[in-house]
N, C-alpha and C positions, 0 to 999 in steps of 0.2 A: 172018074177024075178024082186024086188024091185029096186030102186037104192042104197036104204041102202045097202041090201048084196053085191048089185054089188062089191061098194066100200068098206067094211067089208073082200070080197074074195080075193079084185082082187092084182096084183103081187107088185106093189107100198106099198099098204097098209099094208099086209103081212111082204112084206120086212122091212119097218118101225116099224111094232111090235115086229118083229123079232130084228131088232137091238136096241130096248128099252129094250125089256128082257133083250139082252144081258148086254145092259149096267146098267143097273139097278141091275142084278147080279153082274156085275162086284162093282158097288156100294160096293153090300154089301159083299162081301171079301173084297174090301177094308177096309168096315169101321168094319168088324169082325178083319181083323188084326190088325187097329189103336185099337182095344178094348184086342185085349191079350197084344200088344206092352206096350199100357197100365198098362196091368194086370203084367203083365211080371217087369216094372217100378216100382210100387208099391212094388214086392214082393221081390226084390233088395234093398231098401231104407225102407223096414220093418226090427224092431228090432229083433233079433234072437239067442237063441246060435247056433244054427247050421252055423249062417255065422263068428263063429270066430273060429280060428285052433284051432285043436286039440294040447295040449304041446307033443312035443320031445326033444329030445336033441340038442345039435347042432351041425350043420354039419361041424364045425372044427371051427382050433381058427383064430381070424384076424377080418380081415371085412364081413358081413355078404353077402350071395349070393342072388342072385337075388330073389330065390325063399323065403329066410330068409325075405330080403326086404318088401317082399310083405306080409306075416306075420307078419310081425313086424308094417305094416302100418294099417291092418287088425285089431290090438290087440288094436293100438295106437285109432281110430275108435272107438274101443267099450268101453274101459274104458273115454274117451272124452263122448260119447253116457249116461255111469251109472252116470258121474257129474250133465251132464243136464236132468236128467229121473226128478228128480223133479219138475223144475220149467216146464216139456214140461206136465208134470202130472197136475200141479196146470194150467193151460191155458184151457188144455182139461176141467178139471171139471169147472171153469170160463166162460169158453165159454158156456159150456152143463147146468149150471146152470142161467146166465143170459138168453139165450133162451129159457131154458123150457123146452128143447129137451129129457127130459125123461118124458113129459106128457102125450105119447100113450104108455108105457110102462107098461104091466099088473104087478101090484106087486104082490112080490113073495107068501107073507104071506094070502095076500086076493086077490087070481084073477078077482074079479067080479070087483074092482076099479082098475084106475091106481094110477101110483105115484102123489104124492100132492106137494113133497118137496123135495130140493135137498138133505137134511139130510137124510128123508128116505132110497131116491135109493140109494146113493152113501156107507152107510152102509149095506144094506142089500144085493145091488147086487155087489160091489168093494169090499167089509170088510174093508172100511176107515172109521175111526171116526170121528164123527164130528168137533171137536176139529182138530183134523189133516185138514182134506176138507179145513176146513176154516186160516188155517196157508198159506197152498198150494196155496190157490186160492190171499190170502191178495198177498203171496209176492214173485208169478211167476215172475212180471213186470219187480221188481228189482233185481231178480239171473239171468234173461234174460242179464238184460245190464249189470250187472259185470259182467259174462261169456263172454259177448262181446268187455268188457275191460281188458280180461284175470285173472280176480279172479273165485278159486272155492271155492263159500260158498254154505252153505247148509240153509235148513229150519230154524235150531236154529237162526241160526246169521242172517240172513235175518227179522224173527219177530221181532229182537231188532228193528230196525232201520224202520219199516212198521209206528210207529208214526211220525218219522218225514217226511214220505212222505206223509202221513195225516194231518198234520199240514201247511207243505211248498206246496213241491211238488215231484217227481222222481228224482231230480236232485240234492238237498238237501239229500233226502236218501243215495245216490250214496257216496256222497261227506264226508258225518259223515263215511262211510268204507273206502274210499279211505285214508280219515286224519290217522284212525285208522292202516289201512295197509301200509302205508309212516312212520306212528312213530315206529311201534314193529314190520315190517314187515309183505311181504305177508300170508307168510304161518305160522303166526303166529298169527294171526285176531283168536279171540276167542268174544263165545256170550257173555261174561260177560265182556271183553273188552268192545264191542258196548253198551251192556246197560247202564255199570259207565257212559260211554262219551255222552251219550242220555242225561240222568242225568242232566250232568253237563251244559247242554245249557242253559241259562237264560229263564226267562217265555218272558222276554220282549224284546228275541230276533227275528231281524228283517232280513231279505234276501232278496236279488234281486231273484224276480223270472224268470227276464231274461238270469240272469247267467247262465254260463256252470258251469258243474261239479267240474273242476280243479281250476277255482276263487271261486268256491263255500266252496271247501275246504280249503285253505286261509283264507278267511274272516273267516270262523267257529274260524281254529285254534287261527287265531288273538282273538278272543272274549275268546275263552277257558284260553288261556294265561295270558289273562288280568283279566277274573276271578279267578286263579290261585293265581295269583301273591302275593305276600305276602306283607303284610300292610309295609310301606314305611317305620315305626320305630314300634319299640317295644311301650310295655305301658308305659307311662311318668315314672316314679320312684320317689315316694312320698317327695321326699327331694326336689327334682328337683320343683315338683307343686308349695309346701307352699314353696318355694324362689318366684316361680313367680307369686304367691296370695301378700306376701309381697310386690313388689317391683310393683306390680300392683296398694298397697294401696298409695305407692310413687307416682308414676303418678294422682291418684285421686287428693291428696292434692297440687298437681302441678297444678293441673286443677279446683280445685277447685271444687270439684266433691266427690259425700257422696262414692262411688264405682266404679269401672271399672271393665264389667264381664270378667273372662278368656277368652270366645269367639272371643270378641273384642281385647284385645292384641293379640290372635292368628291371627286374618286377619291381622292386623297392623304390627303384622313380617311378613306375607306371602307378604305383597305389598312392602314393606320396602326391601326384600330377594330377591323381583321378578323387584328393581327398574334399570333400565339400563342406567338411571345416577347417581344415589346413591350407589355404588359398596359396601358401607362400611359392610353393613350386611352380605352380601354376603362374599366377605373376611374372616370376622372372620366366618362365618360356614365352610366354605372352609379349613380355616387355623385347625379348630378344628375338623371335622373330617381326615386330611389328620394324625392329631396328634394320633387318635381313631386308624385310622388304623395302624400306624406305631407300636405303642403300644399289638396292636393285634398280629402281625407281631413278635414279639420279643415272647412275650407270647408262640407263638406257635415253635417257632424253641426251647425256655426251655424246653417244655414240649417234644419234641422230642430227646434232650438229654439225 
């Protein structure tokens, strides 16, 4: 009798294989129930209509019963869930599109190849259009953080605004819907709103790309405002000019001088206007338009008589 068997038979050894089995079984019930527990996980936090109540009526009037409660959190759950189906829709194809992950996939149309492009599969095996795919996937990023900042926009209003996070960055984008949602309200943000206000940003505007969102919308608004704003006076009024082409040629011959262009009297009152020991200028525009307005003023309470 070898020594191998010996030690293969004998009561030690035995007993050791015996308590590996066991535990190696035991193993694997464990690790088969970490896999349903799992599965089980999964299939709780998967979308469904079977996990939202069915409508009844209600079980009386007042405050809602416990069991109301819980339906009601259930319902709250799922319409929260159809807001973000979008942008959790535009990630998945982002994701599955930047990895490639439909390239062992047999297409449908010709088995013998797989897919080549995210266009293909996402059409022929999702029935999404390309156009759509590529909405979804530009502008998951940013319906992610405004749902996380408590806005619900959708694909429309969100491609408004996809250039300027192309241009800036995420936080710029953010910031052009916040402004927008702060001036006409939340749930009043429309895509045609976002694209005017797109519009209206200057080519040769500038941002901190270190900014958070909330100074980001500030400065914007600040710039919008000031492009807005409407010319400081109206256009001269021809009588007004040739007095001060005349009295312009007054100064030449003062100075000795064949001309003096309008240009130049106009800096020459703005310094004279802007002098902070020379108050005189200043005064009589003061004194003349306070006289503009008052005259306004009258004007308007006639006309309401």
């Amino acid at each position: 009798m070898s020594k191998n068997w010996e030690e293969a038979t004998s009561w030690e050894t035995t007993t050791k294989r015996r308590g590996g089995d066991k535990l190696a079984k035991n193993n694997r019930v464990a690790e088969d129930e970490r896999q349903a527990a799992i599965a089980a996980a999964v299939e709780e936090a998967r979308p469904g209509l079977h996990k939202i109540p069915d409508p009844v009526e209600p079980a009386g009037e007042g405050e809602l019963t416990p069991e109301e409660e819980r339906r009601f959190q259930e319902c709250n759950e799922g319409v929260d869930l159809g807001n973000a189906a979008w942008f959790i829709q535009g990630k998945s194809l982002d994701t599955i599109a930047v990895g490639r992950l439909f390239r062992n996939t047999p297409h449908k149309l010709e088995p013998e190849r797989c897919y080549a492009t995210i266009e293909e599969w996402v059409f022929l095996e999702k029935g999404i259009s390309v156009g759509q795919c590529s909405k979804l996937r530009a502008g998951w990023e940013i319906g992610e953080v405004l749902a996380a900042r408590g806005y619900n926009s959708n694909p429309g209003q969100v491609r408004e605004i996809v250039p300027v996070r192309n241009a800036f960055n995420l936080n710029a984008a953010i910031a052009v819907y916040v402004l927008v949602a702060d001036t006409v309200g939340t749930d009043k943000v429309t895509a045609d709103q976002l694209r005017k206000t797109v519009k209206m940003l200057p080519g040769d505007l500038e941002l901190d790309q270190d900014e958070d969102v909330d100074v980001l919308a500030k400065t914007i608004k600040g710039v919008l405002v000031e492009e807005l704003q409407p010319a400081a006076s109206p256009a001269i009024p021809p009588a007004v000019t040739r007095a001060v082409d005349k009295t312009a040629i007054k100064i030449a011959d003062a100075l000795n001088r064949p001309r003096i262009p309008r240009s130049e009297v106009q800096l020459r009152l703005m310094e004279a206007f802007a002098d902070p020991e020379d108050t005189t200028v200043f005064d009589v525009v003061l004194d003349r338009m306070k006289k503009a307005e008052q005259e306004a003023k009258k004007a308007g309470r006639k006309a309401l008589e």
